[in-house]
Steps between C-alpha positions, in 0.01 A plus 500: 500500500344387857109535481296426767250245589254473262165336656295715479315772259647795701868327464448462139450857488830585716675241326399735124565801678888380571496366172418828325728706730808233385414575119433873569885520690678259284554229750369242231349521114209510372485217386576336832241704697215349236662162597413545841164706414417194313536270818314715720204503296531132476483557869204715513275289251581210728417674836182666318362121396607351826245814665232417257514094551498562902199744429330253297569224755345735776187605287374117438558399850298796563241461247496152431274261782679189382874639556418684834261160618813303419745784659280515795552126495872513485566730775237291768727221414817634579343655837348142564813311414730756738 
């Protein structure tokens, strides 16, 4: 079974669809669509933390003086050094 790209939150949720449709006609078991249902939540839960870390990361640099000063800092010395 060919699934597509899976990157993304809406993929996932193309990816099940297919998956369900394959059960539903027969094309593979059951047991081999929770197999891949299985990896796509793997899939998901790794997407979903990868969101919240880069949300994180963007609410200190936000909300934290010391990590914007020092951002700030970083990006007048890459403009300096260019």
């Amino acid at each position: 079974m060919d699934l597509p790209p899976v990157e993304t939150f809406e993929q996932i949720a193309a990816a099940l669809s297919l998956i369900f449709q394959a059960v539903a006609t027969g094309q593979i078991s059951s047991v081999e669509g929770a197999q891949l249902g299985n990896l796509l939540h793997l899939q998901h839960d790794v997407l979903k933390h990868a969101d919240i870390e880069s949300r994180i990361q963007l609410l200190e640099k936000i909300f934290d003086p010391e990590l914007r000063a020092a951002k700030e800092e970083e990006v007048h010395r890459k403009v300096v050094e260019a």
